[in-house]
Each structure stands twice: as structure tokens, then as C-alpha cells.
Phi, psi and omega in degrees: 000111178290185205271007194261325180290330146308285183312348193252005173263309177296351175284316168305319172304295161289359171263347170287312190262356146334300173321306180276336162303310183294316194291319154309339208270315209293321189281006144333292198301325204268314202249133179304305191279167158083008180333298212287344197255347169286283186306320172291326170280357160276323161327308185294318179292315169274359170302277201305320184290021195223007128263342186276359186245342188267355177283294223297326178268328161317312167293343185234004157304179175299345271173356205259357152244055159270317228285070190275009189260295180316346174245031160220052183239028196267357164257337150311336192263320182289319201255353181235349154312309189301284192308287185325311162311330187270285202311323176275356191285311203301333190265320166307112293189290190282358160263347176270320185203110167326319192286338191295323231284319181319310171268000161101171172290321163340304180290001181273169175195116193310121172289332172286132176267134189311294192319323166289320176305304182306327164283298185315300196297322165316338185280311203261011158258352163280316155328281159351296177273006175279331186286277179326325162302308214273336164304294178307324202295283205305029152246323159331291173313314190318286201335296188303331172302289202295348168307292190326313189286295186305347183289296195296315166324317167328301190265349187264007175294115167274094199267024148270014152263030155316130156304138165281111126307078159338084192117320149337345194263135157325303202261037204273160169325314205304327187282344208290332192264011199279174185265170171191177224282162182254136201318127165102009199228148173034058165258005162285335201268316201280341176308302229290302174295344164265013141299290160356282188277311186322300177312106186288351167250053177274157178287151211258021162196135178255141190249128175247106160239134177172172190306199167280116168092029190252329164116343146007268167212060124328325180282316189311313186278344185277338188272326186290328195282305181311305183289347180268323174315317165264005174052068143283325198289091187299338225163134199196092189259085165279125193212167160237156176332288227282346197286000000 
């Protein structure tokens, strides 16, 4: 089943249980017996359509003939066509008899046997996970393509053909005479940024904010000197205004 004809069978599946949903709701309102057992096949019927919408975007995404667990899923959808199609013929008031329609809501009277609800809603909750299942491999698989897709970029990146700012490295000639903090002075601040980078839910930026002459960076080349040392260090842009 290609991704335009998967979706549009999962679109049917969902305006079918729409249907039933709305028909449970009237006998909910109408019938005395049988409550508790309307509300659990209606519960079940909206579940799987809150997994049949979130398969459906998935199928008309960009991505939806990648989906190669989701595009063999045409004999469960066919088959859950099926059950749902049999379930409204059997519950729907105005499809089982013309003479009830005359008389109202009043005249319904739930068709259905606990024991017979209890196999549908067991169809459709297999249905459900067969759906649900089919989902997880393939965001899985995604996942894994685009992990994958960045690996290769990764290797195929020359980064000695990067352009140098020549002189930009902390520790560059231009730089050799510049300062750094002296052992034991602003060691809550410099703990606080090698906590920082050490942290994998660290924020993807630390901000040194303050005036001219506040020591901005000094700490920055003292913190940059620490992380290379430790083989931390990715990167390192040192500039002045003037530059």
C-alpha cells in the first residue's frame, strides 16, 4: 500500500469511528441499561481514532513513504474497517430499522450483549496496538536515519579546510602576554562554568555579563586555558572592539 492510499483508508477508519462515537454518545443519553458498557466501547473507539490520526500524519508527512512498518499495516486497517463497519450497521438505530426512526430516541434499545461488546472492544484494542506498535518502530527508525544522516555529515566535514582567524586563539602570540586569574581568585564563578560545560542539560550558553575592566576576559581565557588542558576545549574567539 503506497503513503497516498494508506492515508486515505486511515482517514475512513477515522470518520467511521467518529460516526460511532457520536452514536454511543445518543444511546449514553437515551437508554437507561447497559451504560457502563456504551461508555467503555465508546472510550475504545476514540483511543484507536487518536492513534488512526496520529498514524494519518504521519503517512502524509514528508517522511510517510519511508514508514515501512506503517505502509504494511493495509491488512489491519482493512480489517478494523471491517469490524467498525459491522458495529454501526448492528448499533445505528436508524440502519437496523426504519420503524424505530418514527419513534424517537425514546425506541432505542442497545443491541448489543456485554459479552459481545467485550469481543469488539478486545478487536479494537488489538487493532490499536497493532497501529501503536507500528508507529513506535518506525519514529524509531526515523530517529535513527536522521542520528545517522548527522554522523555522515560529521565525517564527511573537512574541518582543516575551515578559514583561521589567525591570532583568535586564546593562547596565540597576539595573546601570550594577556592575563588570567590568579589561583584561588573568582573560583565560585570559574566552578560555576566548568559545571556548566561538564553538564549534559546544561544551557547552550553561558553569558559573562558585566562592564569594562570587570575581568570578562580574563576569566574567559583562564576558563578557555582550563578546558584545553583537559582536552575540553572546541573552540576559542578572542577579539577586541578595535579589531
Amino acid at each position: 500500500m503506497d503513503g497516498l492510499s494508506s492515508a486515505a483508508s486511515v482517514i475512513a477508519v477515522i470518520q467511521l469511528a467518529g460516526s460511532i462515537v457520536k452514536i454511543c454518545a445518543g444511546y449514553i443519553k437515551q437508554v437507561n441499561d447497559a451504560g457502563d458498557e456504551i461508555r467503555a466501547l465508546q472510550q475504545t473507539v476514540t483511543d484507536l481514532a487518536g492513534v488512526l490520526q496520529e498514524l494519518n500524519v504521519f503517512l502524509q508527512g514528508s517522511n510517510g513513504t519511508k514508514l515501512s512498518s506503517s505502509q504494511t499495516l493495509d491488512g489491519p486497517i482493512t480489517k478494523c474497517c471491517s469490524t467498525l463497519t459491522d458495529l454501526e450497521g448492528t448499533i445505528d438505530p436508524g440502519m437496523r430499522t426504519k420503524a424505530m426512526r418514527k419513534f424517537g430516541f425514546r425506541a432505542w434499545k442497545w443491541p448489543l450483549k456485554c459479552t459481545e461488546v467485550n469481543r469488539i472492544i478486545q478487536d479494537l484494542e488489538r487493532y490499536k496496538t497493532s497501529f501503536t506498535l507500528s508507529l513506535q518502530i518506525d519514529q524509531a527508525a526515523l530517529t535513527t536515519g536522521i542520528s545517522q544522516t548527522t554522523g555522515r555529515i560529521d565525517l564527511n566535514m573537512d574541518l582543516n579546510k575551515l578559514p583561521v582567524a589567525h591570532g583568535a586563539e586564546f593562547d596565540s602570540n597576539m595573546n601570550q602576554h594577556e592575563e588570567y586569574c590568579l589561583p584561588g581568585t573568582r573560583a565560585e564563578l570559574l566552578h560555576q562554568v566548568t559545571e556548566w560545560a561538564r553538564s549534559p542539560q546544561g544551557n547552550c550558553l553561558f553569558w559573562l555579563n558585566g562592564g569594562a575592566g570587570t575581568g570578562k576576559s580574563t576569566i574567559s581565557r583562564t576558563v578557555a586555558k582550563t578546558f584545553k588542558e583537559a582536552n575540553l576545549l572546541g573552540a576559542s574567539f578572542f577579539f577586541k572592539r578595535d579589531n
